[in-house]
C-alpha positions in Angstrom: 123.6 -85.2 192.8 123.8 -82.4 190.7 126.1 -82.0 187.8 126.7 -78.5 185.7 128.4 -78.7 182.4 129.4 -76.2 179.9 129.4 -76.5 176.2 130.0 -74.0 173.2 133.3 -72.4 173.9 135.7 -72.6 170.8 137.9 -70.5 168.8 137.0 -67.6 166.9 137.4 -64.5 165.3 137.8 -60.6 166.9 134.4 -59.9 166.3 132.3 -63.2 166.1 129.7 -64.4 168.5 129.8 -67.6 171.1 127.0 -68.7 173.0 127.8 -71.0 175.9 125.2 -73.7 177.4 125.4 -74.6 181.4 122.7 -77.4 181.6 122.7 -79.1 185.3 121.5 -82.8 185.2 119.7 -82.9 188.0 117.4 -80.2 189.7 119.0 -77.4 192.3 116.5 -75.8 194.6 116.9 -72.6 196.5 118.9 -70.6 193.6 120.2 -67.2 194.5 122.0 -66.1 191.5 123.1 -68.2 188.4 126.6 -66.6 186.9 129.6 -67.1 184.5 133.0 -66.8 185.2 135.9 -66.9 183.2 139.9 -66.8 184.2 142.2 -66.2 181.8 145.8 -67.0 181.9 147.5 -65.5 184.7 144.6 -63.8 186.0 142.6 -63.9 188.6 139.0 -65.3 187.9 136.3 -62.7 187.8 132.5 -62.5 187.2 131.1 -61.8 183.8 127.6 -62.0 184.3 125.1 -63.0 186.8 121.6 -63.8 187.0 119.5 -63.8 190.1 116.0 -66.1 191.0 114.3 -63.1 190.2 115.7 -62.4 187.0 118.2 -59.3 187.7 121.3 -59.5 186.0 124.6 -57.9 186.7 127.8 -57.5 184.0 131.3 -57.0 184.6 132.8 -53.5 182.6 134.1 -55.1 180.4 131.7 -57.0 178.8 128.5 -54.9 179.2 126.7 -54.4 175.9 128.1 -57.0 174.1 127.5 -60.5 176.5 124.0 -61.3 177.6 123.1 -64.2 179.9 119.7 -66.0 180.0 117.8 -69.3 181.4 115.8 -71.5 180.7 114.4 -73.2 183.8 112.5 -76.2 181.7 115.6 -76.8 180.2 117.7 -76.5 183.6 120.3 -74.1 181.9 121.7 -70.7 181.9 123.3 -69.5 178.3 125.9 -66.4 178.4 125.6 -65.0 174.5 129.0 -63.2 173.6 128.8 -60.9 170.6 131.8 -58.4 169.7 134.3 -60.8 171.2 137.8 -59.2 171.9 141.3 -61.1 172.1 141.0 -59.9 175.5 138.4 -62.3 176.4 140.2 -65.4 175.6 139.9 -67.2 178.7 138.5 -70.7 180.6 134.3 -70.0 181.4 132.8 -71.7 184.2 129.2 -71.8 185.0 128.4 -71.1 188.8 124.9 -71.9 190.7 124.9 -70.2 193.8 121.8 -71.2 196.6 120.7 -69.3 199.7 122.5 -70.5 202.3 126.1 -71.1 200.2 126.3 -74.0 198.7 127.6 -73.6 195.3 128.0 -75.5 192.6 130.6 -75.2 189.6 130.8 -76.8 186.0 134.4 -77.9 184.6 135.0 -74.9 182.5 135.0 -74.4 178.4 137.9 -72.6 176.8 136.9 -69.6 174.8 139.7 -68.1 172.4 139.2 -65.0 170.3 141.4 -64.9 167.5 143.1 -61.3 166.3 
């Protein structure tokens, strides 16, 4: 069974840098597109970036220019670098897996909060 957890969300300043880990503990075959969520309070969740098999990658408005994500398939994780961060993207990040055929799988969330 495959697990995905997140790590590296924390608090900090307009203007500092995260970088958030998904490593999976086991391996998933037949990935379409590796991405990162985020919902922040009374929001909607919505994509920030995605990544597909074939290394494409796709960024919400919002955060293109400043938040880059990346993968390491030795390693089994996907990273989401966030530079420039704004109050506005304080908000819960969940790392997503997505296969061909549907299945998906989701990690438990790390709470990002950028300080004014």
């Amino acid at each position: 069974q495959v697990q995905l957890v997140e790590s590296g969300g924390g608090l900090v300043q307009a203007g500092g840098s995260l970088r958030l880990s998904c490593a999976a503990s086991g391996s998933i075959f037949r990935i379409d597109v590796r991405g990162w969520y985020r919902r922040a309070p009374g929001k909607q969740r919505e994509l920030v970036a995605a990544i597909t098999s074939g290394g494409s990658t796709n960024y919400a408005d919002s955060v293109k220019g400043r938040f880059t994500i990346s993968r390491d398939g030795a390693k089994n994780t996907v990273y989401l670098q966030m530079n420039s961060l704004k109050p506005e993207d304080t908000a819960v990040y969940y790392c997503n897996v997505h296969q061909f055929g549907g299945e998906d799988y989701w990690g438990q969330g790390t709470q990002v909060t950028v300080s004014s």
